[in-house]
Short mmCIF file of the C-alpha atoms (twelve columns), coordinates in Angstrom:
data_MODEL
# 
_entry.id   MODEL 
# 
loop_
_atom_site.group_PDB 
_atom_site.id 
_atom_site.type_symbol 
_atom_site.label_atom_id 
_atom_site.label_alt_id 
_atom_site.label_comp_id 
_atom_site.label_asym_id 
_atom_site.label_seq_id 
_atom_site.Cartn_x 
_atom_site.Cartn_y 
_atom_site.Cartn_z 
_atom_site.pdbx_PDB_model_num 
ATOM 1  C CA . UNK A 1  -22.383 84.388 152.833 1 
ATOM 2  C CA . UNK A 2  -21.757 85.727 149.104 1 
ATOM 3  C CA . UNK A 3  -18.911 86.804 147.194 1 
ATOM 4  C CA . UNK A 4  -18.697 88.152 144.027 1 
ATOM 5  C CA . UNK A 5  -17.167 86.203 140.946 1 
ATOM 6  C CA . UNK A 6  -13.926 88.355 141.280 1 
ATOM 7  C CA . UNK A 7  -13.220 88.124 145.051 1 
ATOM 8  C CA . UNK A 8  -13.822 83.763 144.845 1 
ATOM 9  C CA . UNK A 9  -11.943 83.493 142.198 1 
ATOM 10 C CA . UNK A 10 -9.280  85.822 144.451 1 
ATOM 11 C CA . UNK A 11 -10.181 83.323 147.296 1 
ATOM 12 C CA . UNK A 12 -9.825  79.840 145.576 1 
ATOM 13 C CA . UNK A 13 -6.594  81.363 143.645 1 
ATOM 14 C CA . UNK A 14 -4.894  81.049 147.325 1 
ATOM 15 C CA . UNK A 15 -5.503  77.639 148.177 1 
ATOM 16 C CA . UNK A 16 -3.305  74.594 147.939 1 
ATOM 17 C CA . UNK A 17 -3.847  72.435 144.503 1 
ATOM 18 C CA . UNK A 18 -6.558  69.729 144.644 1 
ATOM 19 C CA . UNK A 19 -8.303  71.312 146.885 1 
ATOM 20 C CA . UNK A 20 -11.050 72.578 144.588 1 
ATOM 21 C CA . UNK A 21 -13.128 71.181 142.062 1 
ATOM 22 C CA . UNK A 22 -16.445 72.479 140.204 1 
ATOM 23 C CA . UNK A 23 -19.506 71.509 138.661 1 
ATOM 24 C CA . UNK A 24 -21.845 73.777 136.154 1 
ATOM 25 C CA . UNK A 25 -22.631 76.465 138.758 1 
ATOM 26 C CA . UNK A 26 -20.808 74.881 141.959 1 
ATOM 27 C CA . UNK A 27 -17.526 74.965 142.900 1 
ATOM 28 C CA . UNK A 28 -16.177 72.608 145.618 1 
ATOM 29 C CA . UNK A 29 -13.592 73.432 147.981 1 
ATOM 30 C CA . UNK A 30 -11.894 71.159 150.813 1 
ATOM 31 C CA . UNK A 31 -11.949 72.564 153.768 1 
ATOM 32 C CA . UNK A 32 -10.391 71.313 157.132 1 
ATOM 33 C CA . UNK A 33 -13.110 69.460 158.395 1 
ATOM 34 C CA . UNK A 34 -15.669 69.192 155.428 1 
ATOM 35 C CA . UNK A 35 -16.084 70.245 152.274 1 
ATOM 36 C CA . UNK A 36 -17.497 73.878 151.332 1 
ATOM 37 C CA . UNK A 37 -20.457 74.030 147.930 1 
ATOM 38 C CA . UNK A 38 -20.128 77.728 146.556 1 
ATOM 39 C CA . UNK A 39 -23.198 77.742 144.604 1 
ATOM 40 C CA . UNK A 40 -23.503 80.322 141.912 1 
ATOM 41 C CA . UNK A 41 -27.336 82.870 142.733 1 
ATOM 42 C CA . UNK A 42 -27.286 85.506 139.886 1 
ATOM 43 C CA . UNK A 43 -24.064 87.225 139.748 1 
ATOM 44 C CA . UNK A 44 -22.646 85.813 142.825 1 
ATOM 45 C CA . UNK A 45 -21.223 82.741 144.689 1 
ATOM 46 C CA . UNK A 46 -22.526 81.642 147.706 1 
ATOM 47 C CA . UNK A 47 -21.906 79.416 150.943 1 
ATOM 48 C CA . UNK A 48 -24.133 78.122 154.024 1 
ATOM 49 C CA . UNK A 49 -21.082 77.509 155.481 1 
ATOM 50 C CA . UNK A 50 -21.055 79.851 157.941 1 
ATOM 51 C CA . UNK A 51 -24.593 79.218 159.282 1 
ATOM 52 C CA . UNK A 52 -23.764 75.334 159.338 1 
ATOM 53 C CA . UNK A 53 -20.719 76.024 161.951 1 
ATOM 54 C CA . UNK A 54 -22.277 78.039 163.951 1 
ATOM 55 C CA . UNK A 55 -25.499 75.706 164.034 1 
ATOM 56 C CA . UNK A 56 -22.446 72.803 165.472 1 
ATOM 57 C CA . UNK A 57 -21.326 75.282 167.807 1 
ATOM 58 C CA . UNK A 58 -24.701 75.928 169.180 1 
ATOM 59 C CA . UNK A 59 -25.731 71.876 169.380 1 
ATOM 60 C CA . UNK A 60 -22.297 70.973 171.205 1 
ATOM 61 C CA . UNK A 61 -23.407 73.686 173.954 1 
ATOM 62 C CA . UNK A 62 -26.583 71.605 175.110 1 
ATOM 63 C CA . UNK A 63 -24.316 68.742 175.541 1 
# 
């Protein structure tokens, strides 16, 4: 999943305090159960997040 620069910055803008930090071209944020890398590719900032959860979902079903 990508955003653009405006709608992360819109995104991390609503979260608590301390719950982001950043590198050259990363930006960390503490999620729930893990933390989230938004890693900057060209003009945008992106996330596997999305495909990581639902690759969890899908191993917890063949238990």
């Amino acid at each position: 999943m990508c955003l653009s620069a405006e709608a992360l910055a819109l995104f991390i803008n609503l979260l608590p305090l301390g719950a982001v930090a950043s590198e050259p071209g990363r930006f960390i944020l503490q999620a729930t159960d893990r933390e989230v890398h938004w890693v900057a590719v060209e003009d945008r900032w992106c996330t596997m997040a999305p495909q990581f959860d639902r690759m969890e979902r899908l191993a917890g079903q063949g238990e």
